[in-house]
N, C-alpha and C positions, 0 to 999 in steps of 0.2 A: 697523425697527432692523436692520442688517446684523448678520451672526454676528462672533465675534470673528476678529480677524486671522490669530489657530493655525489657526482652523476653516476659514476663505478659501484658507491657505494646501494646507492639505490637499488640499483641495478643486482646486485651482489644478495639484496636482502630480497629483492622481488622473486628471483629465481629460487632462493632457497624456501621461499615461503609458500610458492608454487609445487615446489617438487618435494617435498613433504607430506603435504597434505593427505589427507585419511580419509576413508569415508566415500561417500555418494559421490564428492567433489575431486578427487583423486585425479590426480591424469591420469591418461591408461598405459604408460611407457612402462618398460618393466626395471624393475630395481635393481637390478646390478647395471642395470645403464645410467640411471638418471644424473651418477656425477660426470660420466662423459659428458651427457648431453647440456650439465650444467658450463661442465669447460668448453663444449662449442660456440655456446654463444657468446660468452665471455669473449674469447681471442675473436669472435667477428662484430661484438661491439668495437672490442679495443681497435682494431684496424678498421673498421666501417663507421663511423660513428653517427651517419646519416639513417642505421638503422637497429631499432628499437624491440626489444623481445616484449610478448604481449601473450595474451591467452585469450582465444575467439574461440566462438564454433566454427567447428568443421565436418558441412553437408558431404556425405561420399557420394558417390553414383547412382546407389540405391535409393536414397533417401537418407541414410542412416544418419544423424547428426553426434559430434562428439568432443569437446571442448579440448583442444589442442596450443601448445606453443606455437609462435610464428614471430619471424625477423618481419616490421614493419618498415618501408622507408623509400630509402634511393639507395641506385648502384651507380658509382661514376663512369660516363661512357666518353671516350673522345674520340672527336669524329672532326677531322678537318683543323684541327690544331687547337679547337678550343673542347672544353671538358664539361658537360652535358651530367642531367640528374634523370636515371629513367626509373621511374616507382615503380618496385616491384613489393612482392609478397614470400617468402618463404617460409610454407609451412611443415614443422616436424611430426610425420604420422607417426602412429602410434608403433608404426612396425622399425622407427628412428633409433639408432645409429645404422644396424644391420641392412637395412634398403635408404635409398635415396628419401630429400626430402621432396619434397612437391611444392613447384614455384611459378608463381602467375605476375605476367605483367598487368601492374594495376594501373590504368590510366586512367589520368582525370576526365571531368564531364567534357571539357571542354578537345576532347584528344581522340583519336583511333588507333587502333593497330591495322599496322601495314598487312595488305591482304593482297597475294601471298609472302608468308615471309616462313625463312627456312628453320627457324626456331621455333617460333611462336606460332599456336593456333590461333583463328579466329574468338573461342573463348577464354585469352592470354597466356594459356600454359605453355611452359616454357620446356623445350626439349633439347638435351644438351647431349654430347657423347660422353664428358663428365659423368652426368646421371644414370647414364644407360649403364657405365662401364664403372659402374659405385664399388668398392670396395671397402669392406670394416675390418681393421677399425683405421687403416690409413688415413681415407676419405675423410674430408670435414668443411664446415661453412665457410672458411674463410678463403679457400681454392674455389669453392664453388664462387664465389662474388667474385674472385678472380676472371673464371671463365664465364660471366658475366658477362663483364667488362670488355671481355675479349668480342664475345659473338655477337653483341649491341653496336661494338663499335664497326665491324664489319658490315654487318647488315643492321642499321635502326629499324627498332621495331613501331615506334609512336609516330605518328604524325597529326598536326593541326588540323580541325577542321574547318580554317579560315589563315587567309595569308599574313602572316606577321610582320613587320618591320626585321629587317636581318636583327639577327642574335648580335650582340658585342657581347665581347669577353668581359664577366663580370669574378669576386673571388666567389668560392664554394661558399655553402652554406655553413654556418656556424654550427660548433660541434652540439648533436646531438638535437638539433633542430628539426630533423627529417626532411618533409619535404613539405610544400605549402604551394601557394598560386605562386608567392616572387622568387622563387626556386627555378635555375635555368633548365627546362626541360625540352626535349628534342624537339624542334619544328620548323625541317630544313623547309626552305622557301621554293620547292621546288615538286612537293606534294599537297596538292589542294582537290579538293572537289565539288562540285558545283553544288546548290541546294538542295536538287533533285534528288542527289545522290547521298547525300547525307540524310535528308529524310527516310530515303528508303532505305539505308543501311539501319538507323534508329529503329524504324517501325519496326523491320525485322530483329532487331534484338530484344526491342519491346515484347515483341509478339512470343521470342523465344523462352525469356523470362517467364513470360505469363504462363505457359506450356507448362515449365519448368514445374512451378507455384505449385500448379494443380496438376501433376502429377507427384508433386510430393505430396502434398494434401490427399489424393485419391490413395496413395502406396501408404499413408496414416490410418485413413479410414479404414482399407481392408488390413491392417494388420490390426486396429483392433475387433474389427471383427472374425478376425482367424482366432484370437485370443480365446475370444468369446466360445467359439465354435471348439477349438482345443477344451477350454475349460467345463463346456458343456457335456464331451466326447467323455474325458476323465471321468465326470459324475455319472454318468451313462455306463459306466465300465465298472467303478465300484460298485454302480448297483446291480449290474449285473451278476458280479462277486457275490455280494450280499446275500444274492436270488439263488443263485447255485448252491451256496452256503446250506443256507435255510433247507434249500429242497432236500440238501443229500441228511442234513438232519432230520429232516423228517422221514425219507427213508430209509435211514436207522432206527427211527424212531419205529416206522410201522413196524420192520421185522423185529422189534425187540416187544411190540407187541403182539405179533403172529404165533411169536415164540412161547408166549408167555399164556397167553389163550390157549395154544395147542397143550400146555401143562394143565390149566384149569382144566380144560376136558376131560385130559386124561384123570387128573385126580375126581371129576366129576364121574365120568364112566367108574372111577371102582368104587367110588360111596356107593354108587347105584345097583353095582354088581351085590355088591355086601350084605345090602339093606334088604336085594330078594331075597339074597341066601341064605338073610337071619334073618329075615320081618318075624317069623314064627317062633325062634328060639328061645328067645328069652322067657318067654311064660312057663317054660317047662325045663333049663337048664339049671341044674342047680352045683356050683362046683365046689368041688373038694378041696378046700384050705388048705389039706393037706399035702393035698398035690397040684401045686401054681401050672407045673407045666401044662396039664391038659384043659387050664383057661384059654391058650393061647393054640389055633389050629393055624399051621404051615401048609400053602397048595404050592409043593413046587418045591424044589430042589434051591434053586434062588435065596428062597427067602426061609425056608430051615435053616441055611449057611449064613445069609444077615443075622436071624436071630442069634446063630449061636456067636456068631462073630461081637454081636454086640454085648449078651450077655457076660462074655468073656471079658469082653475091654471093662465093663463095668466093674466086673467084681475085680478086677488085677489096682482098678481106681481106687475102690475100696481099702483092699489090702494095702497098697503104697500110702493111704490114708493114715490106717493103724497102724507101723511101722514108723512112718514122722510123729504118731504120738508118742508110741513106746519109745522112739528114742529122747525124743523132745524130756519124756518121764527120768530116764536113765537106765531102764529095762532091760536094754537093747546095744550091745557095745555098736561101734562106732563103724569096725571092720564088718563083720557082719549085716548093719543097715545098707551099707555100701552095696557089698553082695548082692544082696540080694533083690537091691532097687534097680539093679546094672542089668538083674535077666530078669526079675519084673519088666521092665522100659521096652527091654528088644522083643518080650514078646505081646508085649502091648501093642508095639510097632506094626507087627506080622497082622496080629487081628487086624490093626485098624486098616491096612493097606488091604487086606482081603475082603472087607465090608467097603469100601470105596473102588474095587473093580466088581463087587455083586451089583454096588449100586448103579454102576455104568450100565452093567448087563441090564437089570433091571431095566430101566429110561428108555435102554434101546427098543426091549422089547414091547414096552408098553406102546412109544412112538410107532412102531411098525405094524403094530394093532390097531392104535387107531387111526392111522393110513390107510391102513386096507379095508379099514370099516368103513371110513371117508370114501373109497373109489370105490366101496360094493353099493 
């Protein structure tokens, strides 16, 4: 029997408003699934109506917690001709449709699970060859309550832990109801156990729980403290970036000052050289206007080929100077300016390319002077 229409429709808006969502609050299902997984539980409301789609947390093994779908409720189990309500749980992980979901039998305060039983662990999980043997996108929830129904009724997994008055057959619970205390749930009259037994099975679960607690609590603590230590590692790292940084600046730094001193020197060594060699001259030189060259003395081969290299580019400056005047004037035709600026330019070229390898020479030599003055 499907639930009524109000309740489909609920249901229809709950799910879409869940599987939507954006943000921090997002399920984690991936999205070219979430319409499967919306028409899953649709067809196992429609046919189960004792169970209810919901969204809880969901603790993994690690600790990790993650807010997940899950079918709430009862599966019908018959067992001995009358038809039994066993509360289960089926949750869809996140890895859902493509792996199985993950399903625990929920029983009440008042209940146990059968220990040993061929499905079910002692902490309710439920282990089916269905699940084992999942298949997508075939596989879906409504075969799964199937096989359910099947392995509960073979072996019940619930029992009382106190003797009941037998069961009478009473009808099923009203659609969409789930499950509740007046709900008829398994509790053949033929598994009991003494108080003894029931306290120490309690304690021990107690105690398991409590285990549990603080190991999730302890596995909280040290991950924010790896957090901590991660975040501290990173600023520990950039500053050591930082540190390297810096240092190799500055090691550029020194040699571009090593560089730069070792010029001062040398331009210092030839003021120095000059200043013996003239200290005396000038009170008794007296030069001839008429002739500029013998202002100026060349030692070296070097620097007679800079001077004349320079003197050259100068005056070819000069001349391309007077030549944009005369034409600028109208002096000067047009072809002709052309001409004659075209091998002006290439040999302007030549000097200036041969006063920039004298002045290599030049550097070198200077540098290797005052090296070898530095190691004498």
């Amino acid at each position: 029997m499907a639930p009524p229409p109000a309740k489909m429709q609920e249901i229809h808006q709950f799910l879409s408003s869940a599987l939507t969502q954006r943000g921090p609050t997002a399920l984690p299902y991936a999205e070219p699934t979430k319409s499967l997984i919306r028409q899953h539980l649709l067809n196992l409301v429609s046919s189960h109506t004792s169970l209810d789609p919901k969204t809880a947390t969901f603790t993994h093994n690690d600790g990790r917690s993650v807010i997940l779908l899950q079918a709430d409720g009862t599966v019908p189990m018959p067992f001995q001709g009358v038809s039994y309500n066993i509360p289960v749980v089926i949750w869809l992980l996140d890895s859902y449709p493509h792996y199985p979901p993950c399903v625990y039998v929920n029983p009440t305060r008042d209940m146990i699970i059968k220990r040993p039983h061929s499905n079910v662990s002692p902490s309710g999980l439920v282990s089916l060859p269905y699940l084992q043997n999942w298949v997508y996108p075939s596989s879906n929830l409504v075969d799964l309550a199937a096989h359910l129904s099947a392995a509960f009724s073979r072996d019940p997994p619930l029992y009382s832990q106190r003797r009941p008055p037998p069961p009478q057959p009473q009808p099923s619970p009203s659609i969409g109801s789930g499950y509740s205390r007046s709900s008829r749930l398994f509790t053949p009259p033929h598994q009991t156990d003494d108080a003894a037994e029931v306290y120490k099975k309690n304690a021990i679960n107690k105690l398991v729980d409590r285990v549990h607690c603080d190991l999730v609590l302890m596995r909280s603590a040290r991950e924010v403290e790896a957090e901590g230590l991660l975040s501290l590692q990173s600023g520990l790292e950039r500053r050591e970036e930082e540190i390297n940084n810096g240092l190799n600046e500055m090691v550029n730094e020194k040699e571009t000052l090593e560089q730069q001193l070792q010029v001062i020197a040398m331009n210092t060594e030839f003021l120095d050289t000059w200043i013996r060699e003239n200290q005396g001259k000038p009170k008794n030189l007296l030069v001839d206007l008429e002739d500029v060259d013998d202002a100026f003395d060349c030692i070296g081969t070097l620097s007679k080929q800079m001077l004349e290299c320079t003197s050259l580019d100068l005056a070819i400056e000069d001349v391309v100077y007077s030549m944009d005047k005369s034409f600028q004037d109208g002096s000067l035709p047009f072809d002709q300016y052309l001409r004659n600026v075209r091998l002006l330019s290439r040999e302007q070229f030549f000097h200036r390319a041969t006063a920039e390898k004298v002045r290599e020479l030049q550097m070198d030599a200077q540098v290797a002077s005052i090296a070898a003055r530095l190691h004498s």
